[in-house]
SEFI-665521 format. One record per atom (N, C-alpha, C, CB): residue in one letter; x, y, z. Coordinates in steps of 0.05 Angstrom, whole numbers, plus 5000, padded with zeros to 4 digits. Glycine has a CB too. Layout:
! residues N
AXYZ ...
//
This chain:
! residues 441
X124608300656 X126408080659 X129308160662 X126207900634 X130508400652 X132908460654 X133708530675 X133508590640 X130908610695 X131108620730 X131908470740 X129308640745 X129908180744 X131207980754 X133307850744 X129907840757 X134907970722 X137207740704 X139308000728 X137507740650 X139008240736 X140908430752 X141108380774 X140408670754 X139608210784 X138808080816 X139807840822 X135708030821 X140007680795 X141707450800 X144007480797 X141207260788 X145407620779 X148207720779 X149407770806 X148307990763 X148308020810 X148308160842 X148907960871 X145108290847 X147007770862 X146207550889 X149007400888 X143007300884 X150307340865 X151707070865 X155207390879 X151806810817 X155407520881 X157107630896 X156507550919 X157407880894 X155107590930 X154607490964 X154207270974 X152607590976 X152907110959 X152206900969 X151906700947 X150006940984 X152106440948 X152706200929 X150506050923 X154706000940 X149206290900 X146806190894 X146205910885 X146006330877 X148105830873 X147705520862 X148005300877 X149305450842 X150305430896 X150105120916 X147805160934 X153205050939 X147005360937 X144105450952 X141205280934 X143905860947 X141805350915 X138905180895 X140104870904 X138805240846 X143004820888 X142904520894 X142804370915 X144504440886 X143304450947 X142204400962 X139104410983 X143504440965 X136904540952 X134604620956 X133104310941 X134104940942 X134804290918 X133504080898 X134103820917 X135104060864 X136703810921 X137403580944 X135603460966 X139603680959 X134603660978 X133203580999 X130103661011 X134803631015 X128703661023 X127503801039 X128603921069 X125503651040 X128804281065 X130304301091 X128304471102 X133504411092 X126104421102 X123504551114 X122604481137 X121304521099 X122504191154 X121904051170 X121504251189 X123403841175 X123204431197 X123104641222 X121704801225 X124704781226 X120104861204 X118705161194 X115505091216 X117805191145 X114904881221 X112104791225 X112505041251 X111404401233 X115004951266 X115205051295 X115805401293 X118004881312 X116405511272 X116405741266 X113505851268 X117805771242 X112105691243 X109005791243 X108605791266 X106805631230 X108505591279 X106305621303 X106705831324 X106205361319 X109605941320 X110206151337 X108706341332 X112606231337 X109606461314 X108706691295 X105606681295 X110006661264 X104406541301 X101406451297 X099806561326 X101306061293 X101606431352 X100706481370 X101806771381 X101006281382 X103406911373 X105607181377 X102707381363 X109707171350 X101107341336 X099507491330 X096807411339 X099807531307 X096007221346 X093507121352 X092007111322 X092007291374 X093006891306 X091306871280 X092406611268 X091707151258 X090906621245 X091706401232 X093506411205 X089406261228 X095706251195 X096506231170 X097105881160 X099106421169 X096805991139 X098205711127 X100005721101 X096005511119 X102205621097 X104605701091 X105105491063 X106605671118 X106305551034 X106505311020 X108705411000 X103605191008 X111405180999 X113805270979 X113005020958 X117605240995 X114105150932 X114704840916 X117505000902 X111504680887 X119204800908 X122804810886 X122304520867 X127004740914 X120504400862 X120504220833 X117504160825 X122103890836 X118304080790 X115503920783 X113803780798 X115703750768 X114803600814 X112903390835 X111203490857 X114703180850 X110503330867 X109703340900 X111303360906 X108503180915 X112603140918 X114503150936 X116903330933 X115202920937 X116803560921 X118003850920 X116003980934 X118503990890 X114203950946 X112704160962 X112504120990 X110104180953 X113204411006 X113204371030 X110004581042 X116604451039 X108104461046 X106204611062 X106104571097 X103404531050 X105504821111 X104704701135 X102104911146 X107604681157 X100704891170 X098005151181 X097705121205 X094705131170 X097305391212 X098105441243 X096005511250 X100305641252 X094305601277 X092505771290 X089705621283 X092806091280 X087605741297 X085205761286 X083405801261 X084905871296 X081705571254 X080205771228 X078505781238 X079505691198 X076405571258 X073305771271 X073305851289 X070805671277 X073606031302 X073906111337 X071906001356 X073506441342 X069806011336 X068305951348 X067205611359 X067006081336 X068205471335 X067905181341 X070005061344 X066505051323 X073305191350 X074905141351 X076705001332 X074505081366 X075105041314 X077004831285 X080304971278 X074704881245 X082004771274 X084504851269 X084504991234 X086304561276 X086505141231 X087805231199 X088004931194 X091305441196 X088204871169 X089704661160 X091504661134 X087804481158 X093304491123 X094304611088 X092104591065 X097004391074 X089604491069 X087004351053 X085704701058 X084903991073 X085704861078 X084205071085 X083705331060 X085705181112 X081305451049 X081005501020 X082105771031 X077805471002 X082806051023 X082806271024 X081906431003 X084606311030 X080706671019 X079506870988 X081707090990 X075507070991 X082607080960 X085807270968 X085607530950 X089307090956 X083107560943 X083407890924 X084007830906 X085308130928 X087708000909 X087908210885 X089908030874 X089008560891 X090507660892 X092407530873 X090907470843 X093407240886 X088307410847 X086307530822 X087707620791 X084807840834 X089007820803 X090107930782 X092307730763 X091308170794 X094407650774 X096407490755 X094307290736 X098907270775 X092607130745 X090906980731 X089807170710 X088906840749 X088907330722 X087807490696 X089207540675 X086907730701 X091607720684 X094507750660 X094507510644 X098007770676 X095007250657 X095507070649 X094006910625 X095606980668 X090806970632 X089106920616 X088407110596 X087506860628 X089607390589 X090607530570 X092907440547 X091407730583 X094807350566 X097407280545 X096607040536 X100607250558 X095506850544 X094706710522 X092006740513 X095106470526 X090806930511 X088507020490 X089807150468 X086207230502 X091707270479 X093307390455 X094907180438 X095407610465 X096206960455 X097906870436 X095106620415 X101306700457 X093506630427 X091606410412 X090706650390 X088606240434 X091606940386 X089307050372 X086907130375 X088906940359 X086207050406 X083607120409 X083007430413 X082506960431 X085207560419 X085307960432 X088307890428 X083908110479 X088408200418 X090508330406 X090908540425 X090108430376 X094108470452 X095308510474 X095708890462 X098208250481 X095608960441 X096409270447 X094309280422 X100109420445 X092009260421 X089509350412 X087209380430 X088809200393 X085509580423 X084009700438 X082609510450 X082609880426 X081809580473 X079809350487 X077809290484 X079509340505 X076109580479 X073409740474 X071809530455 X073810080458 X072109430436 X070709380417 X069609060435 X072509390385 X070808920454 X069808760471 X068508760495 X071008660474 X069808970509 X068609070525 X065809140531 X069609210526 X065409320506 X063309510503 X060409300505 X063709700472 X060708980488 X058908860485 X057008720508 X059908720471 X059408770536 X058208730559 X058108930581 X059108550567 X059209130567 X057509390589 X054809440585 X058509720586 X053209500604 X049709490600 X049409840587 X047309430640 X047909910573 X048010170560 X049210370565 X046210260559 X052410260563 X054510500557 X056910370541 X055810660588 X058910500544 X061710450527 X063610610542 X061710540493 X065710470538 X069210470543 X069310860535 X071710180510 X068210900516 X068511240508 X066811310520 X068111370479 X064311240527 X062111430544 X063211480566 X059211300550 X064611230580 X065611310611 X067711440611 X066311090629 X069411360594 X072511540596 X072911700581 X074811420593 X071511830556 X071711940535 X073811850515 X071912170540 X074611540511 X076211400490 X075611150489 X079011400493 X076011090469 X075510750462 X077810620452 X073310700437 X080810820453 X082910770447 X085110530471 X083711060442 X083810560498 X085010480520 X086210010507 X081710580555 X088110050509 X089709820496 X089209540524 X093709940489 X089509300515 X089109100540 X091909150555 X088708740530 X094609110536 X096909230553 X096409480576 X099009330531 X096409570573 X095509890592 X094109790617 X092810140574 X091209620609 X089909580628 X090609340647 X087809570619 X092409180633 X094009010660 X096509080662 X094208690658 X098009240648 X100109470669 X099309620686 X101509660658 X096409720687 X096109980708 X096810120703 X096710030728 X096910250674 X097510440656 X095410530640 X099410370641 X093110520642 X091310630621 X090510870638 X088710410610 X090710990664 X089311220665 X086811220686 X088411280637 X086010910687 X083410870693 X083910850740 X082110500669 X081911050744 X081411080767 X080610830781 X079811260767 X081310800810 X080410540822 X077110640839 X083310420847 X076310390835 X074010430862 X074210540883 X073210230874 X072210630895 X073010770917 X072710470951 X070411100916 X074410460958 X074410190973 X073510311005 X077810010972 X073010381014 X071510531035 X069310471034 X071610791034 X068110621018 X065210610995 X064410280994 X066310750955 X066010200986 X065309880978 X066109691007 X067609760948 X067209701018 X066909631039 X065209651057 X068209681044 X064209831064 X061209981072 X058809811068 X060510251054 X059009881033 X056809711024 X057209471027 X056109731000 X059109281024 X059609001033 X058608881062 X062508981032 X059309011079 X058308941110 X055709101116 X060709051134 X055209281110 X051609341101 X050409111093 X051109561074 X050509051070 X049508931051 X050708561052 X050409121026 X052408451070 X054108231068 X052808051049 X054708101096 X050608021041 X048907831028 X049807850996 X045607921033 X048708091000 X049108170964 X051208180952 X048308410955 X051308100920 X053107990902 X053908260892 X052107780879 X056808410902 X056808660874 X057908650851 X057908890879 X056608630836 X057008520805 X059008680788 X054208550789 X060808620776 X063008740767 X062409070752 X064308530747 X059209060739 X058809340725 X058209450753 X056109370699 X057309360775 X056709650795 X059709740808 X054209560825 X061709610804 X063909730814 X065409930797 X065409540821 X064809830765 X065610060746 X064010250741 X066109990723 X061910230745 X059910500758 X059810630767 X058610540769 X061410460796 X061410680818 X063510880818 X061510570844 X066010760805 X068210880804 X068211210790 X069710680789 X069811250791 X070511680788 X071211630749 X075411890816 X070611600734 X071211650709 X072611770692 X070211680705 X073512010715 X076212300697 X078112130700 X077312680714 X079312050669 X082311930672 X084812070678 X083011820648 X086111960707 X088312080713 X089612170694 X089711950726 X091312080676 X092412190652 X091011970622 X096412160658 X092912140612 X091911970578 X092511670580 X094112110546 X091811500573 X092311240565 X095411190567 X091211200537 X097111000580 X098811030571 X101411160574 X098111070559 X100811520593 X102811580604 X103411620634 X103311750593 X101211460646 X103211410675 X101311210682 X103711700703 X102611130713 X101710850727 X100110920745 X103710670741 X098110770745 X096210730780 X094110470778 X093411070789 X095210490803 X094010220815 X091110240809 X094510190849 X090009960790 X086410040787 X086309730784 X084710290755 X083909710808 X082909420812 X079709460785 X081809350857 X079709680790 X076909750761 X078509720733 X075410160760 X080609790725 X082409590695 X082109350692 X085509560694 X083109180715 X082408920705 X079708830712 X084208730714 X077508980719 X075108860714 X074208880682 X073108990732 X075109050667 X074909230651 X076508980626 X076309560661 X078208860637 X081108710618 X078508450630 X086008730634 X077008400656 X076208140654 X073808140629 X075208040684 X072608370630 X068808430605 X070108310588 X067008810589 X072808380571 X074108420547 X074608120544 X076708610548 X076308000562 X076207730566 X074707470561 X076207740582 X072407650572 X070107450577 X069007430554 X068007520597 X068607660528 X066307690498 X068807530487 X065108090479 X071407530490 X073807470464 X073407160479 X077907680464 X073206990495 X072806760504 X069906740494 X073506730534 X067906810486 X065306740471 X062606740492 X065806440457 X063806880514 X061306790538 X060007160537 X063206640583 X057807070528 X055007250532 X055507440554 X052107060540 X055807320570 X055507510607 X058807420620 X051907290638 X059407580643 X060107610652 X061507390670 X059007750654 X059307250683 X059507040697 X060506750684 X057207030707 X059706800652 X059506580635 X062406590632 X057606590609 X064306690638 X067206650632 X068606420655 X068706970633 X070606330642 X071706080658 X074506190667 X072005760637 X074506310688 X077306460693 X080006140693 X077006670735 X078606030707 X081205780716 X081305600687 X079905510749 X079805640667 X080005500645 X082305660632 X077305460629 X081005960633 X083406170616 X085906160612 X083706400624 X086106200646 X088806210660 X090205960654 X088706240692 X089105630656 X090905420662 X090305280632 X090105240693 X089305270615 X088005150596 X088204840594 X088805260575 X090004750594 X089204450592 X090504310626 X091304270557 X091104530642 X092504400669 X090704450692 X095604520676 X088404630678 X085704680689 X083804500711 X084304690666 X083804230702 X083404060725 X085303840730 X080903960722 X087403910731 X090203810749 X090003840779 X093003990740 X090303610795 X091203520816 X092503840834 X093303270807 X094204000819 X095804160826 X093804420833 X097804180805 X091504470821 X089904660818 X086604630827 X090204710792 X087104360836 X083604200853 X082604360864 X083403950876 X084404600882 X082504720904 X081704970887 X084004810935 X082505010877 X082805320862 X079905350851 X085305340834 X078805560853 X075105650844 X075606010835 X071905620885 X073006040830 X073006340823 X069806400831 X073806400788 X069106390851 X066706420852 X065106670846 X066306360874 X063106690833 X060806920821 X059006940836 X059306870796 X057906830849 X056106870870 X056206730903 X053806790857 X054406820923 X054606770944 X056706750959 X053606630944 X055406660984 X057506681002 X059406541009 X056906691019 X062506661023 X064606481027 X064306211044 X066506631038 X062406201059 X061205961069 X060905811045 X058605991085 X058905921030 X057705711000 X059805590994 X056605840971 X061605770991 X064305730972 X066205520978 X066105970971 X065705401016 X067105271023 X070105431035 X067105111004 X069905611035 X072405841055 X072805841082 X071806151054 X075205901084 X076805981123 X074606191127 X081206181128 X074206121150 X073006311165 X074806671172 X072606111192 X074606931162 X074707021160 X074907281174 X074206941152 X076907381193 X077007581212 X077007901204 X079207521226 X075408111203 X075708231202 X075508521231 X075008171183 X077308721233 X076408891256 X075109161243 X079108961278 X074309111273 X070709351266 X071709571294 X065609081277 X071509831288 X071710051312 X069910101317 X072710281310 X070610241350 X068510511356 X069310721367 X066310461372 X069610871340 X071511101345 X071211211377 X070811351322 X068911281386 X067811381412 X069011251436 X064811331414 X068511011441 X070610951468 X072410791457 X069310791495 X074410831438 X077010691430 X077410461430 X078910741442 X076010341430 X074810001426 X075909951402 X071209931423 X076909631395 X076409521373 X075809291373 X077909541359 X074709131365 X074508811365 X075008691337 X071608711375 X073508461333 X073808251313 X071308201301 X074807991324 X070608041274 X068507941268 X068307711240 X067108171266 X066907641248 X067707391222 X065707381198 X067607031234 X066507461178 X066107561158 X064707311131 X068907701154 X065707131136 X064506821119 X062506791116 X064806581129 X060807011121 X057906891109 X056707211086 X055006811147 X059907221083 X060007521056 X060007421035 X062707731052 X059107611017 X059107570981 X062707390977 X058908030958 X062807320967 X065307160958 X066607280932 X064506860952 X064507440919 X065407500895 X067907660884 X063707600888 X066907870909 X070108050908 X071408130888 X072207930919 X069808250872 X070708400841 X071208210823 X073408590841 X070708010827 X071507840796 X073907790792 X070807960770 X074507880764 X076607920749 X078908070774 X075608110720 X078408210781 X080208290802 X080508280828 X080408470801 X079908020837 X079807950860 X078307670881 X079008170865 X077107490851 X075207350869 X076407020873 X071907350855 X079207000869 X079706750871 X080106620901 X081906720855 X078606460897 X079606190934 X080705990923 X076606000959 X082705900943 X083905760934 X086805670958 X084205890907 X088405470959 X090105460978 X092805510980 X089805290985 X094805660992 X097205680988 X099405430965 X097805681018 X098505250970 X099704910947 X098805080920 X097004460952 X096305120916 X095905120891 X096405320886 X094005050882 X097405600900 X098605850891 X101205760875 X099306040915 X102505610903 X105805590895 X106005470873 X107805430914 X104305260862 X104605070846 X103105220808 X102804780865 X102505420822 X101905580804 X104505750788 X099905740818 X105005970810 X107806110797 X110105830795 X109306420822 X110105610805 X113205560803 X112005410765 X115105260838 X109805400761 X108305220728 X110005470714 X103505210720 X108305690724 X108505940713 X111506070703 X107406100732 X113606040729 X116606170719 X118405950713 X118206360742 X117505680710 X119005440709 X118805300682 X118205260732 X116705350664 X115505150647 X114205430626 X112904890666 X113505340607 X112205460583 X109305330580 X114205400556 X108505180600 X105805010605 X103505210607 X105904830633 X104005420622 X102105750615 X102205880598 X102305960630 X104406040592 X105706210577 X108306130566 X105806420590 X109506320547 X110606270536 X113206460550 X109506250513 X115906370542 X118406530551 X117606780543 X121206460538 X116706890527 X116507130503 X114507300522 X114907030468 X112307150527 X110107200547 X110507300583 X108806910546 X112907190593 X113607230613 X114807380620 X114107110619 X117207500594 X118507740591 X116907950592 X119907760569 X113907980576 X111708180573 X112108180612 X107808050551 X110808000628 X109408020649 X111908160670 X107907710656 X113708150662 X116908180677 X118608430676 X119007980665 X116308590652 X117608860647 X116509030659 X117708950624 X119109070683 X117209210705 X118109460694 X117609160741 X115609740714 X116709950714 X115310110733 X117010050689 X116010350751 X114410410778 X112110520769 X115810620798 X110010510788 X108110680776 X109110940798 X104410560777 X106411170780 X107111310781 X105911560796 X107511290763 X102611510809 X100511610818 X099411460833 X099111690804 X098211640858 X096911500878 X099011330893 X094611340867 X097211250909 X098511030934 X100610940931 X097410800940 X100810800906 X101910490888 X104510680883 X099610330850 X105210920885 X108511080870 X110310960874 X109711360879 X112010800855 X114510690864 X113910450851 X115110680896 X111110290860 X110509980863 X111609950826 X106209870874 X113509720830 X115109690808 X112309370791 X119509590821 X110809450775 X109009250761 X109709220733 X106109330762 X109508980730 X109308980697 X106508840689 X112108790683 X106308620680 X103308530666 X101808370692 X103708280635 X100508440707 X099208200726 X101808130749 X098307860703 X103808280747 X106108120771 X107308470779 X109507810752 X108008380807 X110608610817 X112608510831 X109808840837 X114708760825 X116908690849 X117008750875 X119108780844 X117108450891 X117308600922 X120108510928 X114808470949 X121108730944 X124508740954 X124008750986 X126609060941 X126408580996 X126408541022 X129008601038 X125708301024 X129108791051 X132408971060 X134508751090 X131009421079 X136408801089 X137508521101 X137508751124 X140708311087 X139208631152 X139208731172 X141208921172 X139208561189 X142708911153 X145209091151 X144409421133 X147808891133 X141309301124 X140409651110 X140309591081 X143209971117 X142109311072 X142609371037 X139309181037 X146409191014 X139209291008 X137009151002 X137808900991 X135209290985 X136308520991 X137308390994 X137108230960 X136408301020 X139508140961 X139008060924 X137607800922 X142008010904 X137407690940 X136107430945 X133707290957 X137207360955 X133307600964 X130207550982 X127607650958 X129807801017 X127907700938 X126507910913 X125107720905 X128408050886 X122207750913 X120107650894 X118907670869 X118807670901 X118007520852 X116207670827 X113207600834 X117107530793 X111907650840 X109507600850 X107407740855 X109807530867 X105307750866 X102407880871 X100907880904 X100407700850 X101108020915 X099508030940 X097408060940 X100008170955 X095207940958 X092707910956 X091408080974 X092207680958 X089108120988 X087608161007 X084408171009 X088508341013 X083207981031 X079708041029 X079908211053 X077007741034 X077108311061 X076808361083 X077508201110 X074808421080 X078007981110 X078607881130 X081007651121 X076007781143 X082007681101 X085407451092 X086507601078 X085507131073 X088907471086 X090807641060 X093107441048 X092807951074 X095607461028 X097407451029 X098907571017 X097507311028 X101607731033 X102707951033 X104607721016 X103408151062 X106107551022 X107707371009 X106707170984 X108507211029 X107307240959 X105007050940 X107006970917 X101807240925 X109406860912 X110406930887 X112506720879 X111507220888 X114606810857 X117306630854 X119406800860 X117906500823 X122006670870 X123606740881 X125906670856 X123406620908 X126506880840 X128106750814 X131206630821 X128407000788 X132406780843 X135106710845 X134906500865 X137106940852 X133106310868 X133606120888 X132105930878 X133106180915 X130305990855 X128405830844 X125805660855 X129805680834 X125205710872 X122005680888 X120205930902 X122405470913 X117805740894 X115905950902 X114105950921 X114606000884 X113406070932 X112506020962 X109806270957 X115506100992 X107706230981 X106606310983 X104806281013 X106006280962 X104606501033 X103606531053 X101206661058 X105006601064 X098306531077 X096506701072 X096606691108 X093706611050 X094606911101 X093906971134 X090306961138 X095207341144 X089106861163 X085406861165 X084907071178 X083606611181 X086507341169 X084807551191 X086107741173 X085507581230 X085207991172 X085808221169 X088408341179 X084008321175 X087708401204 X090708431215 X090008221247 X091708861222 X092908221264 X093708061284 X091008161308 X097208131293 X090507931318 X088507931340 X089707941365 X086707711340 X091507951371 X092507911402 X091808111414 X095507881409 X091008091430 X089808361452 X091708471478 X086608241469 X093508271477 X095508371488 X098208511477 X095908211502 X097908561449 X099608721428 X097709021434 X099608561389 X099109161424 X098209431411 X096409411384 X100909591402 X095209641377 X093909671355 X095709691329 X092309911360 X098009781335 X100109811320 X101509541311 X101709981334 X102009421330 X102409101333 X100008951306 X101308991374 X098709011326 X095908801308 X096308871274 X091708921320 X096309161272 X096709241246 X098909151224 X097009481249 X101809161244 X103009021228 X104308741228 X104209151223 X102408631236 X102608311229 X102208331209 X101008091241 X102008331184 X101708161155 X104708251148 X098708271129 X105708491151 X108308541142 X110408471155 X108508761139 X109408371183 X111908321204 X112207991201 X111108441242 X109707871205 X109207581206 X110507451180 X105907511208 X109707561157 X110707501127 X113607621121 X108507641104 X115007771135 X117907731134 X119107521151 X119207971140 X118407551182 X119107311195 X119507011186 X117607301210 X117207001177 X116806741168 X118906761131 X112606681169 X118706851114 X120106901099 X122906871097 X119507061099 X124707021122 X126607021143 X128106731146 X125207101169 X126106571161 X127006341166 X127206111141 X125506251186 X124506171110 X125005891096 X127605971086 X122605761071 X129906231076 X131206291071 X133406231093 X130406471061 X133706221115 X135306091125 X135705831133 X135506181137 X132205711125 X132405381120 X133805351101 X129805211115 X134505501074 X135305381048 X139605431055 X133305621013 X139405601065 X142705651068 X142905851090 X144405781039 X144305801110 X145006051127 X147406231118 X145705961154 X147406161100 X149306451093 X147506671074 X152506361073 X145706611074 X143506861063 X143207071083 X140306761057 X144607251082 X144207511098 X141607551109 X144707741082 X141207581139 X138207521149 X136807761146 X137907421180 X134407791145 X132708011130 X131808221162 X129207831109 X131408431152 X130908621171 X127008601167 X132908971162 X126108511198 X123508511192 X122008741218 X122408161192 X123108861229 X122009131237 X121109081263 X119809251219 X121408811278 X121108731301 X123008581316 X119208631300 X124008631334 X125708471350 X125308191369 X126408651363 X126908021375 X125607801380 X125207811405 X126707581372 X124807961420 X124108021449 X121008181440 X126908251469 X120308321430 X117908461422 X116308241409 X118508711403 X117607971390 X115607811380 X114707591406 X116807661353 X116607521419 X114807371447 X113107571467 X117207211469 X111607731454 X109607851458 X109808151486 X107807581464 X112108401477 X112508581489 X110808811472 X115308611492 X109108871486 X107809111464 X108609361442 X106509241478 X109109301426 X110209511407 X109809871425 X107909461375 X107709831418 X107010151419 X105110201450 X104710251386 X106410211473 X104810291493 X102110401490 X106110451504 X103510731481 X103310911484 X099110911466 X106611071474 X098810761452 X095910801433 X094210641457 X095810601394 X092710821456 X090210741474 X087510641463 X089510961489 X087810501446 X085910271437 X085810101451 X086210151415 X083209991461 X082609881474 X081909541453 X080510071490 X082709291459 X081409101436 X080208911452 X083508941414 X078808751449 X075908701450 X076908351433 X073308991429 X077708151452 X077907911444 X075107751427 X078907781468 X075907651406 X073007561395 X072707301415 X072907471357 
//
C-alpha cells in the first residue's frame, strides 16, 4: 500500500488528479471508446470486449465488444460474452483466503499442510516437498519455494486429450517437487501454490473433495449472487461450450513449412487448474469486482487489502522483477517521453487460456476506476500482420486501448508509449523480414 500511497503523491505533480476523478464521477466520457475498439479489433483480426466501473451503480459502468466470437457462424463479441481468463483465478483465491482468515477459518501465516494433506490422495505437503512447514501467506505471495507446472507438458496434454478434465492433484503431480529455495526466501511465479492454497481452502471451508468447494461463495460471501457477479462461474468439469464460453482462438504450427493458422478451442476442458485458473466470467463483472474490492470493505477488510498490496519483486524464474503481493500485482505503463507513468499503474491480475486472455484486469488507484479488457484469441489473427504483429497484440492492443480510456478521462494525462505507431496500427507489417506463413481460419 505504501506503493500506491508513492504513486499518488507522484501523479498529483503532473497531472490534476482530482479534477481528473471529479470529472470522471461527473460524467460518462467513454462514448468514443466503442470506435476505438472496433479499430483495434479489426487492426488485429480478433475479438475483445472492454468494461470500466468509477462508482457503486450501474450507471458508473461503461462496457462495450468488438470483432467476432464464432467465425464460423459469424456471431458478433458482445458485453454479455463469458471468457475463461486463467490466472485472474488467482485474486479470488487470495481473496477467499483473507477472509478465511479473518472468519478464523485458516490462520494466514500458519502452516497449510495440516488441510491440505486431507485432500491429497496418498501423500502430504512433506512427502512432496520435504516440509509441512510451507505457510498460506507464502503460498499466495509466490513465496513458498514451490515449482510451477510444467505448461508445455500441459498444454500438450490439453489438445491431445481436449475432452478430459485435469484434476487439480494431476497437476501437482506432475509438477518438479525440489523446492527452489526454503519457504519463504524468494519469489516465483507458481500456478501449483495456489492449487495447493485452493486443497487448503477447500477442507477449512468443510467440503470433502475438491470440487465440493464454492470458490464464488468464498470470494464474494454474501454479494455472491448479486446482479454484479450473475455471469461469474468456476467451472469443475467439462467443456467451455458446456460452460456457456466465447468461442476460443488458439494458433497451432508447422514448424516444417512455416505455416501457422488458428483453431477453436471451446469444446476444451474448462477447468483450467481450478483454484488457479478456472474462472469465466465477463469483463462488467471483473470491473465490478476490483472496484467492490479497492472501494468498499464488502470483501475484505482495509487491514486485508494492505496484506494483498504489499508488494515485493519476485525473485526467480520468468516472473524476476514481477512486483506481487497476496493474489494482486503491479503493472506500470511508461509514457511516450520514457518516464514511467504515475497514472497509468494498475493493481491487478492478468489472466490467460489457451485461446483468451486479459493482459488489462485491475484498479487504477490514482484515478479511482477499474477497468478490465479481455481478448477471444491467443494472439492477433490478421494474416496480413507479421507473426510478430500477431504476437504482440495482447500487449499492443491492451495499451492502445488503455491509452485512449485515459485520455477519455483528461487529456492532460501524458499519453502512454505502446510500442506501435499509428501508421503500423492501420495495418503496415511490423516485421517483414519473418517468414511465417499464416493460414486464415
Amino acid at each position: 500500500m505504501w506503493r500506491i500511497i508513492l504513486v499518488l503523491c507522484a501523479a498529483a505533480a503532473a497531472v490534476d488528479v482530482r479534477e481528473a476523478r471529479r470529472s470522471l464521477e461527473a460524467a460518462n466520457p467513454f462514448a468514443g471508446l466503442q470506435a476505438q475498439l472496433d479499430g483495434v479489433a479489426a487492426y488485429f483480426n480478433t475479438s475483445f470486449s472492454l468494461a470500466i466501473r468509477w462508482g457503486s451503480d450501474e450507471a458508473s459502468t461503461f462496457a462495450a465488444a468488438s470483432g467476432d466470437d464464432d467465425r464460423t457462424a459469424n456471431t458478433r463479441m458482445t458485453t454479455a460474452s463469458k471468457f475463461p481468463l486463467g490466472s485472474a483465478t488467482k485474486t479470488w483465491t487470495a481473496v477467499a483466503a483473507l477472509r478465511a482468515n479473518a472468519s478464523g477459518a485458516i490462520d494466514l501465516d500458519g502452516p497449510a499442510a495440516p488441510h491440505v494433506d486431507k485432500l491429497l490422495e496418498n501423500t502430504s505437503l512433506e512427502q512432496l516437498y520435504g516440509t509441512d512447514a510451507i505457510t498460506f501467506r507464502e503460498l499466495l505471495s509466490m513465496r513458498a519455494g514451490v515449482q510451477d507446472y510444467d505448461d508445455e507438458l500441459f498444454r500438450s496434454k490439453v489438445f491431445a486429450e481436449n475432452a478430459t478434465d485435469y484434476e487439480p492433484l494431476d497437476i501437482v503431480l506432475d509438477a518438479n517437487h525440489t523446492l527452489l529455495c526454503q519457504p519463504g526466501t524468494c519469489g516465483a511465479y507458481s500456478s501449483v501454490g495456489y492449487v495447493l492454497a485452493g486443497l487448503a481452502l477447500a477442507d477449512a471451508a468443510g467440503a470433502a473433495t475438491w470440487d465440493g468447494f464454492d470458490q464464488k461463495a468464498a470470494a464474494l460471501g454474501d454479494r455472491s449472487n448479486g446482479a454484479d457477479f450473475a455471469a461469474t462461474s468456476f467451472p469443475t468439469s467439462g467443456s467451455c461450450a458446456d460452460a456457456g464460453a466465447i468461442h476460443e482462438y488458439a494458433p497451432a504450427f508447422d514448424e516444417r513449412r512455416r505455416r501457422y493458422g488458428f483453431f477453436d478451442i471451446i469444446d476444451d476442458s474448462c477447468l483450467n487448474g481450478w483454484a488457479m485458473g478456472n474462472i469465466l466470467t465477463t469483463p462488467s463483472d471483473l470491473a465490478s469486482f476490483w472496484y467492490a474490492l479497492f472501494t468498499s470493505e464488502d470483501l475484505v477488510s482495509a487491514d486485508a487489502r494492505r496484506a494483498m498490496t504489499a508488494f515485493a519483486p519476485l525473485t526467480v524464474g520468468w516472473s524476476v522483477g514481477l512486483e506481487y503481493g497476496l493474489g494482486a500485482m503491479l503493472s506500470g505503463y511508461k509514457e511516450r517521453s520514457g518516464n514511467w507513468s504515475r497514472v497509468a499503474t494498475l493493481v491487478g491480475h492478468g489472466g490467460e487460456d489457451y485461446g483468451s486472455l486479459a493482459e488489462i484486469n485491475g484498479f487504477n488507484p490514482a484515478l479511482n476506476f477499474s477497468i478490465t479488457l479481455a481478448m477471444g484469441s491467443a494472439v492477433g489473427m490478421n494474416c496480413s500482420n507479421s507473426l510478430g504483429s500477431n504476437y504482440g497484440a495482447k500487449g499492443q492492443a491492451a495499451c492502445y486501448v488503455y491509452d485512449q480510456v485515459l485520455q477519455a478521462i483528461s487529456s492532460e494525462i501524458p499519453r502512454l508509449e505502446c510500442g506501435v505507431d499509428d501508421a503500423r496500427r492501420r495495418g503496415r507489417r511490423l516485421d517483414p523480414s519473418e517468414d511465417w506463413t499464416c493460414v486464415p481460419f
